[in-house]
N, C-alpha and C positions, 0 to 999 in steps of 0.2 A: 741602849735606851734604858731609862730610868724609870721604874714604876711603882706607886705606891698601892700597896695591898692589903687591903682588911677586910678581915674575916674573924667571925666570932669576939669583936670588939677588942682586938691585936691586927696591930699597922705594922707591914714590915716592907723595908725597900728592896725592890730586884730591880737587879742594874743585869742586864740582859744586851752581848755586847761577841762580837768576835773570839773575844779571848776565853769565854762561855758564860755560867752566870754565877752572881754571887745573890746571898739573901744577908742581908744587913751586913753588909762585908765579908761575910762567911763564906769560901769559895765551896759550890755543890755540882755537882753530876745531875745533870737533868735535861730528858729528852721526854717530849708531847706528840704523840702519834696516832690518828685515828684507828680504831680495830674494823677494819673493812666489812662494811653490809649496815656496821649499826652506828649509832650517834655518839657510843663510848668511845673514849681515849685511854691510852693505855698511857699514864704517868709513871716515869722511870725516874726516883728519885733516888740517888746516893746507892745505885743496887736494886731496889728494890720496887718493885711492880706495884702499880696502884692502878686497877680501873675506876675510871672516872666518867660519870654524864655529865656534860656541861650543857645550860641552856642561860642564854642572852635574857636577861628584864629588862634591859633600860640600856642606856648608853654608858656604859663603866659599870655597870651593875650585871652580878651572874649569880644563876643557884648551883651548885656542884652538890652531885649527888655521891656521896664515897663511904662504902662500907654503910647501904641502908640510912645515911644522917644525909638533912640538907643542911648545906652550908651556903648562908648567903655572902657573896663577895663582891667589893666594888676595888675595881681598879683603876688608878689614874696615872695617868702618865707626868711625866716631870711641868711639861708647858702648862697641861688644866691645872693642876694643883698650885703652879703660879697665880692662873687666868682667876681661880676663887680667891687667893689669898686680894689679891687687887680689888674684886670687887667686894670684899667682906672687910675690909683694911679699919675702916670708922666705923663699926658700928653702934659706937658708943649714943647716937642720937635717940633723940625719943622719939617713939613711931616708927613704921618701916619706910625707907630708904627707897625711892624711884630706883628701877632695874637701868643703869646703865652701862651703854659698850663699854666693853675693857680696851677694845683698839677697832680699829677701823674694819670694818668685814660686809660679810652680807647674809640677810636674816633667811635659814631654812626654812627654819616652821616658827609660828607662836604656840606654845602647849596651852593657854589659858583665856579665857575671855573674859569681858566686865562682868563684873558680881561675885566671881567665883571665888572662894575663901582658899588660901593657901598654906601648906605646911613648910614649916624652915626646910629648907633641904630640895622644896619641891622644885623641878624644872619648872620654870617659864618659857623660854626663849631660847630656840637652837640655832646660834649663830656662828658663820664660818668663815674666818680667818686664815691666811696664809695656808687653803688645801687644807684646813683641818675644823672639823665642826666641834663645838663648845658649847655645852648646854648651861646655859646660866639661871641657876637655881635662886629660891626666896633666902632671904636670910633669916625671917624669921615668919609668925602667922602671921597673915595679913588678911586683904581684903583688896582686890583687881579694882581700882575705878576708873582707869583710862589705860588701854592699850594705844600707844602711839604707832604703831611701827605694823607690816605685813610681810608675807614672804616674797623673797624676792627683791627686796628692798635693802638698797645700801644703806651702810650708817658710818659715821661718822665717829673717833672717840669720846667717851664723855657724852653721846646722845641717851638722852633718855630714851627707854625703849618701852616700859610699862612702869604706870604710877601705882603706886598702893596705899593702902590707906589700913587706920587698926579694924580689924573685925567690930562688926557691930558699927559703926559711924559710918554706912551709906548716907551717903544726900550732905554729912557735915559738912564736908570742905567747901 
């Protein structure tokens, strides 16, 4: 499996696979193993011991705590980082862009409701496809003025799923 990894503003790919893993083609030695009773991992890289806190923020998002520093990390896997490049493909328009499906699924949760002001990046809509959930994030600040869509609820491709509008232009459209 394919994964894209950044941390500390350096992206690097781990292709993590039978034949063991590689970090940007570079074949390494590495094994991740709980240290039993506590919530650290003992990381074995190329040799060498590294304990490690890992704790989950978000869906692809982690803080690793190693040698005293946090390091915030966000991993994606080969399909999401598809599933964004698809929905982020135009954004050359002006104004932000209605949130919709990348393909057919069915909606987990909504993260936001009308009004709420939004950061690029931020989750909207956790939607899942083929056994695999997909948080589909703003593309840029916006502004909620119509949530279409609830949990539970199939969708279709190309359904819009929440409208947004610029910050500051309540009531315009």
């Amino acid at each position: 499996m394919r994964y894209h990894v950044s941390v500390g503003g350096r992206t690097v790919v781990v292709d993590v696979g039978p034949e063991g893993v590689t970090v940007d083609g570079k074949r390494v030695s590495a094994d991740l193993k709980p240290l039993p009773g506590t919530q650290v991992r003992s990381l074995l890289l190329d040799g060498a011991s590294h304990p490690l806190l890992v704790r989950r923020t978000g869906a692809g998002h982690w803080d690793l705590f190693l040698r005293g520093r946090r390091l915030a990390a966000e991993v994606v896997d080969e399909r999401t980082r598809k599933v964004r490049e698809m929905t982020s493909a135009s954004a050359k328009q002006s104004g932000p862009r209605p949130l919709r499906a990348p393909m057919p699924g069915l909606v987990v949760k909504v993260e936001v409701a009308v009004g709420d002001v939004v950061a690029p990046g931020q989750g909207l809509v956790i939607m899942e496809a083929m056994k695999m959930e997909n948080e589909l994030r703003a593309e840029a600040a916006a502004r909620v003025s119509k949530v279409r869509v609830e949990p539970g609820q199939a969708v279709e491709k190309d359904q819009v799923l929440v409208e947004l509008e610029a910050p500051g232009t309540e009531g315009a459209a």
